[in-house]
Z-matrix of the N, CA and C atoms (Angstrom, degrees):
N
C 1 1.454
C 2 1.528 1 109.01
N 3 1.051 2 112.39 1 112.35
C 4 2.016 3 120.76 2 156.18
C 5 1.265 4 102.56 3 -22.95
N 6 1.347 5 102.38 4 161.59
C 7 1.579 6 123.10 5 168.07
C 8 1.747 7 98.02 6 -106.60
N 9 1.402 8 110.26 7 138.41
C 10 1.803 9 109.04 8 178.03
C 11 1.470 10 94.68 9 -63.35
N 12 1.536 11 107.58 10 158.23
C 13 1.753 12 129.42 11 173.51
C 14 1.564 13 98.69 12 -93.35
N 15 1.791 14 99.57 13 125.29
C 16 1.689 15 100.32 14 179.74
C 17 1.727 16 76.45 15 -90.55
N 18 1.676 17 109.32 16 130.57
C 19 1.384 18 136.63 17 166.33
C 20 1.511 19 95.91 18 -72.99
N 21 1.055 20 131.78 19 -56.25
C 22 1.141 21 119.68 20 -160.19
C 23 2.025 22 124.17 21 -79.66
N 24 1.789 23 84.46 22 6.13
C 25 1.637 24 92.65 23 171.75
C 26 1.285 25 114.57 24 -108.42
N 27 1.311 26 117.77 25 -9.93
C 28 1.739 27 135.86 26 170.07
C 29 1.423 28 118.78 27 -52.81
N 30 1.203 29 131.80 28 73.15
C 31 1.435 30 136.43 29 162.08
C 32 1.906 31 97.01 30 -3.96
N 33 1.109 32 113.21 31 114.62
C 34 1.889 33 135.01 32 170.18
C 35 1.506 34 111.38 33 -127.84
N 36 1.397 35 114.17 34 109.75
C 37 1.461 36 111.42 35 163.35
C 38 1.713 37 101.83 36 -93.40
N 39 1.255 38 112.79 37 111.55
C 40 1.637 39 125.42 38 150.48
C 41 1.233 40 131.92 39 -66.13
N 42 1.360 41 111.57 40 143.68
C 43 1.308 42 122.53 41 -176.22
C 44 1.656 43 107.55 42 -121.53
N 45 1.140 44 133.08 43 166.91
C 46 1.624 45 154.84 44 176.33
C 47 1.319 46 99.03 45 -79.02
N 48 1.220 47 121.04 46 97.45
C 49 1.807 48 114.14 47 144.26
C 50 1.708 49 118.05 48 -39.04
N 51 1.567 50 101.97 49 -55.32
C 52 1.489 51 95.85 50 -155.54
C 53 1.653 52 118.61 51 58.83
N 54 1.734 53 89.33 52 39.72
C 55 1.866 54 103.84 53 152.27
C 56 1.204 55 98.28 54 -132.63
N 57 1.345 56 116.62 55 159.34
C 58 1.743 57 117.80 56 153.29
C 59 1.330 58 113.31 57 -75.33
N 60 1.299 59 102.59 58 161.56
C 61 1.270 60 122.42 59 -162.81
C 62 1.460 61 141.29 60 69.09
N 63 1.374 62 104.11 61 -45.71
C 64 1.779 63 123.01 62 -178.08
C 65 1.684 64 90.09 63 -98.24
N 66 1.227 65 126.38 64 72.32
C 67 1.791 66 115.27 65 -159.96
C 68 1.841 67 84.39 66 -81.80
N 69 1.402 68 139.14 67 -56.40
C 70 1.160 69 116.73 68 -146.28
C 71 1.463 70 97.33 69 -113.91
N 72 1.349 71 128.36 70 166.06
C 73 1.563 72 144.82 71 -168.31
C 74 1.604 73 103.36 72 -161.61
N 75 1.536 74 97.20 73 127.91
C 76 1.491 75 109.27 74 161.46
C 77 1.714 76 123.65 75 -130.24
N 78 0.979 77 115.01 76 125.33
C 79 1.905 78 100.33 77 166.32
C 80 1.402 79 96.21 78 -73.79
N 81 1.581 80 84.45 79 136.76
C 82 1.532 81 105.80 80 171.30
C 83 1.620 82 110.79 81 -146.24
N 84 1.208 83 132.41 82 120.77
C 85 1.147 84 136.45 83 161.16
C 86 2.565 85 108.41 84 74.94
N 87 1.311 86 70.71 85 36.07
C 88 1.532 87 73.25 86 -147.05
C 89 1.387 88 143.46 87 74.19
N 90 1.412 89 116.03 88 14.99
C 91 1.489 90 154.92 89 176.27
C 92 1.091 91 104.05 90 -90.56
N 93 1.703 92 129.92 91 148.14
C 94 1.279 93 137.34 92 117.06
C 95 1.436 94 131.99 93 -62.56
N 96 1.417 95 124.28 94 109.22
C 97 1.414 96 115.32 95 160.49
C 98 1.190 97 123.59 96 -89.38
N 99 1.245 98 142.74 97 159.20
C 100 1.600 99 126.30 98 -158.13
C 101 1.884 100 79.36 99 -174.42
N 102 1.092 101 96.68 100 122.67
C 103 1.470 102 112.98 101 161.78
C 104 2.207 103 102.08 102 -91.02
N 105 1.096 104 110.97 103 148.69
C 106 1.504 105 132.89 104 134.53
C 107 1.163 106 141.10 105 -86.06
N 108 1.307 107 106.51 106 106.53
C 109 1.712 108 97.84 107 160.12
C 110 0.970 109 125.16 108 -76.70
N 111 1.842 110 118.07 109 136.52
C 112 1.633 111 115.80 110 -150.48
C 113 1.886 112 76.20 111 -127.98
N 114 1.494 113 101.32 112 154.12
C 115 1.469 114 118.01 113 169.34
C 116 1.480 115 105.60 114 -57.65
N 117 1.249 116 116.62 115 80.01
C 118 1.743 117 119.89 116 137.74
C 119 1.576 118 131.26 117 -40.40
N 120 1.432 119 121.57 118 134.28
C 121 1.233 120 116.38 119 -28.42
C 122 1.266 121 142.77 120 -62.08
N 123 1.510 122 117.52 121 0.91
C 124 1.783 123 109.67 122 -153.84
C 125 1.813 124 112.09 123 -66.26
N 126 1.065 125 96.42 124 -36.89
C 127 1.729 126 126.73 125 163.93
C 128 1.464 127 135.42 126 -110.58
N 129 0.987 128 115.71 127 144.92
C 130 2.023 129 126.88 128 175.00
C 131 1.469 130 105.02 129 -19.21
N 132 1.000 131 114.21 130 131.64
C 133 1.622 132 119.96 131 178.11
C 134 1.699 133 108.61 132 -59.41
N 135 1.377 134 115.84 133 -29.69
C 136 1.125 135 134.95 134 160.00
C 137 1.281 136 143.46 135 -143.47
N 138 1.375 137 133.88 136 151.41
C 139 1.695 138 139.15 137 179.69
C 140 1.601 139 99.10 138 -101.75
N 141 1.124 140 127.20 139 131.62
C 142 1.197 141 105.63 140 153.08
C 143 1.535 142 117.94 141 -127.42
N 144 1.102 143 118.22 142 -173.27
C 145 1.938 144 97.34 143 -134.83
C 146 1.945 145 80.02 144 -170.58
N 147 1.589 146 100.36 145 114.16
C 148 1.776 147 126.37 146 161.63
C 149 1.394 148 108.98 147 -97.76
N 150 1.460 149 97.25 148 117.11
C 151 1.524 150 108.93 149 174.91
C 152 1.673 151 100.13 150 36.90
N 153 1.481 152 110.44 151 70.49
C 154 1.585 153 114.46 152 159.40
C 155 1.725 154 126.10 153 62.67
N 156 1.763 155 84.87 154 3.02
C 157 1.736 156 98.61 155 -166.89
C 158 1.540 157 79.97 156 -118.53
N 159 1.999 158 101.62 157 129.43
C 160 1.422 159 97.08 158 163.70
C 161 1.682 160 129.47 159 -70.66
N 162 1.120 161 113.41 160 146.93
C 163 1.632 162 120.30 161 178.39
C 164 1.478 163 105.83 162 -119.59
N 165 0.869 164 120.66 163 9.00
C 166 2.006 165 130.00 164 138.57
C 167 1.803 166 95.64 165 109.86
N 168 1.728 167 103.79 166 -165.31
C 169 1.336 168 89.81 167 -151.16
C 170 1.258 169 96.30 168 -111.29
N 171 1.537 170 109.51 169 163.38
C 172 1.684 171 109.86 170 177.35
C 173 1.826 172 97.85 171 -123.07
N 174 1.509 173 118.44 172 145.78
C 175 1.322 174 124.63 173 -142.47
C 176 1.935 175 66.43 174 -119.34
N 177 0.828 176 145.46 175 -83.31
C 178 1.913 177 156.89 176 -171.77
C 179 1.135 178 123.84 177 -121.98
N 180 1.368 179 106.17 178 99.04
C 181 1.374 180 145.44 179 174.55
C 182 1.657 181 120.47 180 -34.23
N 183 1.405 182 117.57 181 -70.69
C 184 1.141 183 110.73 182 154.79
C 185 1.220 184 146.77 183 -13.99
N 186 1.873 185 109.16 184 -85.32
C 187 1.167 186 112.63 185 146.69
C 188 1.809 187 149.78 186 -68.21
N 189 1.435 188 93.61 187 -23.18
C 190 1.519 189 100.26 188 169.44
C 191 1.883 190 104.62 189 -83.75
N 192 1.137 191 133.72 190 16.59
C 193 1.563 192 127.95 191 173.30
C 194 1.723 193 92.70 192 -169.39
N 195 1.439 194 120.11 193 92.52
C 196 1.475 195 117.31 194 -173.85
C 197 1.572 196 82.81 195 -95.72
N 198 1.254 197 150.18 196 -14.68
C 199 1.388 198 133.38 197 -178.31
C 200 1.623 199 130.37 198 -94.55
N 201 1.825 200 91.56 199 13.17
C 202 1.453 201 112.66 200 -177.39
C 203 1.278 202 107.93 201 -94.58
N 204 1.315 203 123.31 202 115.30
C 205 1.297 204 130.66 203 167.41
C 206 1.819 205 110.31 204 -63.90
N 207 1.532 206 116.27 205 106.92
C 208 1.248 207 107.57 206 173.48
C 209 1.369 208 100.68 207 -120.15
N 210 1.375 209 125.25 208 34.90
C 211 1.750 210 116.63 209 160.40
C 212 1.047 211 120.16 210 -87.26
N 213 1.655 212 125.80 211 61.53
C 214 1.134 213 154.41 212 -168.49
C 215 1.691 214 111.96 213 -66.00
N 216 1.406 215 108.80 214 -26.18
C 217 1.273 216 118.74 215 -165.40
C 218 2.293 217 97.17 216 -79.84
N 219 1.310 218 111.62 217 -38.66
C 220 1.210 219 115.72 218 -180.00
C 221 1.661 220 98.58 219 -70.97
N 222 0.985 221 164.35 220 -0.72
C 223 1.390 222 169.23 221 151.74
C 224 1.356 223 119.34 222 -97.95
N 225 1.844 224 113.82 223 144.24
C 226 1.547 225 93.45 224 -177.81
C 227 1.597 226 99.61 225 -91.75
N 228 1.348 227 83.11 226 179.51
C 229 1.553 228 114.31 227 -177.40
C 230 1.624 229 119.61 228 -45.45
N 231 0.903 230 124.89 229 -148.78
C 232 1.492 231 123.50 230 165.37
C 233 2.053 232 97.47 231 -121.19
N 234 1.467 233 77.32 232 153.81
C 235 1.938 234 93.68 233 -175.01
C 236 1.484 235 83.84 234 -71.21
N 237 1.781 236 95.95 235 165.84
C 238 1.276 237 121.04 236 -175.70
C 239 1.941 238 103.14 237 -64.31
N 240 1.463 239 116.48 238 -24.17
C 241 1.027 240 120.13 239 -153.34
C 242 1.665 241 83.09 240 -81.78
N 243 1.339 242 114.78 241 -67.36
C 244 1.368 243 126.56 242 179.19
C 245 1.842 244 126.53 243 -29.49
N 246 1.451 245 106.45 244 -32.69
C 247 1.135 246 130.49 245 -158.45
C 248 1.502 247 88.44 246 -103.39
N 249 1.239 248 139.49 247 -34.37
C 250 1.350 249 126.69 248 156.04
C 251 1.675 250 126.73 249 -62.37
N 252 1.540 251 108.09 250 -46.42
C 253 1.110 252 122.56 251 177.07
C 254 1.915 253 101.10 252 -31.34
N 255 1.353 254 96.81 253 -73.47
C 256 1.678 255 124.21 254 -172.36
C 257 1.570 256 96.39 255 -46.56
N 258 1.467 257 135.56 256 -59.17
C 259 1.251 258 125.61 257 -157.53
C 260 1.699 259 102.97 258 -87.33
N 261 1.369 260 126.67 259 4.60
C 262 1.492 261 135.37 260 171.73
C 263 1.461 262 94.36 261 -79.88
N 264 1.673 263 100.28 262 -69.16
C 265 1.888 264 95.66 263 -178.02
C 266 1.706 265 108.13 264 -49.62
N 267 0.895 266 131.20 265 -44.12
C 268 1.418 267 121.90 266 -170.28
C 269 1.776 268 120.74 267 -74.67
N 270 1.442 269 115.65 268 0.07
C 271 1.034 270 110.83 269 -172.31
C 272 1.460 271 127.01 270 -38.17
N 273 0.811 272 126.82 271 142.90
C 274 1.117 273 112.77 272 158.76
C 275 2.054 274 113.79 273 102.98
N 276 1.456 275 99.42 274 -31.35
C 277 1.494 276 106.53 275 -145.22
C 278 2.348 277 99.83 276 -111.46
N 279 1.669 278 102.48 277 40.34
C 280 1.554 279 102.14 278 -157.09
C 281 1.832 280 78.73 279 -100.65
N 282 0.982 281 142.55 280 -14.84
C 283 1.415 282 128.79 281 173.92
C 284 1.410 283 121.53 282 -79.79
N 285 1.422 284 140.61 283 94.74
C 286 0.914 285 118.41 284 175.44
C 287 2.021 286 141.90 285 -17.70
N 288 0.950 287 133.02 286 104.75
C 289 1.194 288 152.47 287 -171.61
C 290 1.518 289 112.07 288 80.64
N 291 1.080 290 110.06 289 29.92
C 292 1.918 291 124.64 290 162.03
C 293 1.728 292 98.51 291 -72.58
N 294 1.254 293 120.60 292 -29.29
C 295 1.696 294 116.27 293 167.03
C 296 1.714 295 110.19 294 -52.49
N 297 1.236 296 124.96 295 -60.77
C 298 1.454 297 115.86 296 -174.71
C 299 1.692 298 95.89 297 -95.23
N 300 1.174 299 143.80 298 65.06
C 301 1.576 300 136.18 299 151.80
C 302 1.394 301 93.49 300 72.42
N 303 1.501 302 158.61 301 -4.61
C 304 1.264 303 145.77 302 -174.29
C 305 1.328 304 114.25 303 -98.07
N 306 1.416 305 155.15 304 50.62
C 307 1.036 306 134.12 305 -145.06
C 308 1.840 307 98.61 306 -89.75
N 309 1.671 308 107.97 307 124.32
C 310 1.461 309 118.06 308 152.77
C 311 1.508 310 117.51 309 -11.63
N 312 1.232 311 114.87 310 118.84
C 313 1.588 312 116.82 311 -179.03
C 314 1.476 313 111.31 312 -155.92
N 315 1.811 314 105.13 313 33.27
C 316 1.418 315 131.21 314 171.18
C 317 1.837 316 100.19 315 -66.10
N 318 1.640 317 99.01 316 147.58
C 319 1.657 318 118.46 317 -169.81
C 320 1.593 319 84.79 318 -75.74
N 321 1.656 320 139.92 319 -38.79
C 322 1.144 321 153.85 320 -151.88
C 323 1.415 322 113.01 321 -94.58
N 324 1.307 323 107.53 322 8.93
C 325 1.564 324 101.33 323 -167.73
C 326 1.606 325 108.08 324 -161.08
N 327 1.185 326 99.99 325 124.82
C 328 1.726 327 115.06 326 -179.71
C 329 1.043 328 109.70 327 -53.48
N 330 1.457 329 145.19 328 16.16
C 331 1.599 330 135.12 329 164.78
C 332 1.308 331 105.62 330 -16.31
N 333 2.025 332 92.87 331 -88.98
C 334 1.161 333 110.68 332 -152.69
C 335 1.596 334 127.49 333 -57.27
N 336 1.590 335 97.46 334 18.53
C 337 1.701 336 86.36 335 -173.54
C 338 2.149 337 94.76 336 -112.34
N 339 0.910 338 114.24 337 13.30
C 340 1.554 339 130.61 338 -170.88
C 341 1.342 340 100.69 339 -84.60
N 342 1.055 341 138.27 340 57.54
C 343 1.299 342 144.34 341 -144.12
C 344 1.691 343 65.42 342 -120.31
N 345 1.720 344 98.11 343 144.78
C 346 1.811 345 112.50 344 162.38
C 347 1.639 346 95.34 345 -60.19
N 348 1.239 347 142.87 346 -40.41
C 349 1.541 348 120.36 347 -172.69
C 350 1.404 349 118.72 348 -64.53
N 351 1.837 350 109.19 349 -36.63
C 352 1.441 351 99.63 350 -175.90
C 353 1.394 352 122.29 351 -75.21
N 354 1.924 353 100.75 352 -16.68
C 355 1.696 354 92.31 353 -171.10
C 356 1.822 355 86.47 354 -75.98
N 357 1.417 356 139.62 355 -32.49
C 358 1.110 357 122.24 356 -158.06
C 359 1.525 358 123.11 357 -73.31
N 360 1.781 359 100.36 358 -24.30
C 361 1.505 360 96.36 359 157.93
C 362 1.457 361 123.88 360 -83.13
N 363 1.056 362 113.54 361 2.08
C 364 1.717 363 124.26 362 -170.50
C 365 1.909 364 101.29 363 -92.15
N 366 1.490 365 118.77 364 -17.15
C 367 1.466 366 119.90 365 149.86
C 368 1.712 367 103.07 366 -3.71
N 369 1.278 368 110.59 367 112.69
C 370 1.963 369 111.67 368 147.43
C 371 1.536 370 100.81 369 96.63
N 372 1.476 371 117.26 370 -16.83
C 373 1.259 372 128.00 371 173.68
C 374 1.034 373 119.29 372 -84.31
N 375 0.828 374 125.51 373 -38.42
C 376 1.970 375 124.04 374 -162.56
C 377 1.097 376 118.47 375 2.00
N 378 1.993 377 96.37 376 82.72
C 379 1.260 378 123.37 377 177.34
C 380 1.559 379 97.02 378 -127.78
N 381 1.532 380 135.96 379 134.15
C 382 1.425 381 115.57 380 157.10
C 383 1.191 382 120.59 381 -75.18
N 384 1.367 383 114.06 382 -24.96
C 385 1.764 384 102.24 383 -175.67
C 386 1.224 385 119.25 384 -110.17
């Protein structure tokens, strides 16, 4: 039996979607990793999510993943092609706990407007709400 991979000790250089919600994307292993930004506080500051499968949530980035490159802003973004790729794998999964069948449907919380159409017109914004 393998030993599990701590993700969060794996050296990741990130890149900028320039969508809401799915803000960062990396190739990894021939994988997409794609963090979420989830409505802080009601939820994890982030989901992060292997090849479209969640790998659970990270609350601070920094210190909970010091080997993650997030100086995303010195690198560009992802190509238009790339930035589709990522929001195909993610279909479906922009509401917080839409990963295990629960999707968020709090009066207090922008879930329900995370619809794959709004993050797809929300492209260049990276705004969640």
């Amino acid at each position: 039996m393998t030993e599990p991979v701590d993700v969060l000790a794996r050296p990741v250089v990130w890149r900028r979607t320039d969508a809401p919600v799915f803000v960062y994307a990396a190739r990894v292993d021939d994988a997409w990793w794609v963090l979420r930004r989830n409505g802080f506080p009601d939820h994890p500051r982030f989901t992060l999510f292997v090849a479209g499968v969640v790998a659970g949530d990270v609350q601070d980035l920094p210190t909970t993943a010091p080997a993650w490159d997030l100086e995303v802003d010195a690198r560009p973004a992802l190509t238009d092609e790339q930035r589709d790729e990522v929001l195909t794998t993610m279909r479906g999964l922009g509401p917080y706990g839409s990963e295990v069948g629960q999707p968020c449907d709090g009066d207090w919380c922008p879930c329900e407007r995370l619809t794959d159409e709004h993050i797809r017109a929300g492209v260049g914004g990276g705004s969640q709400t």
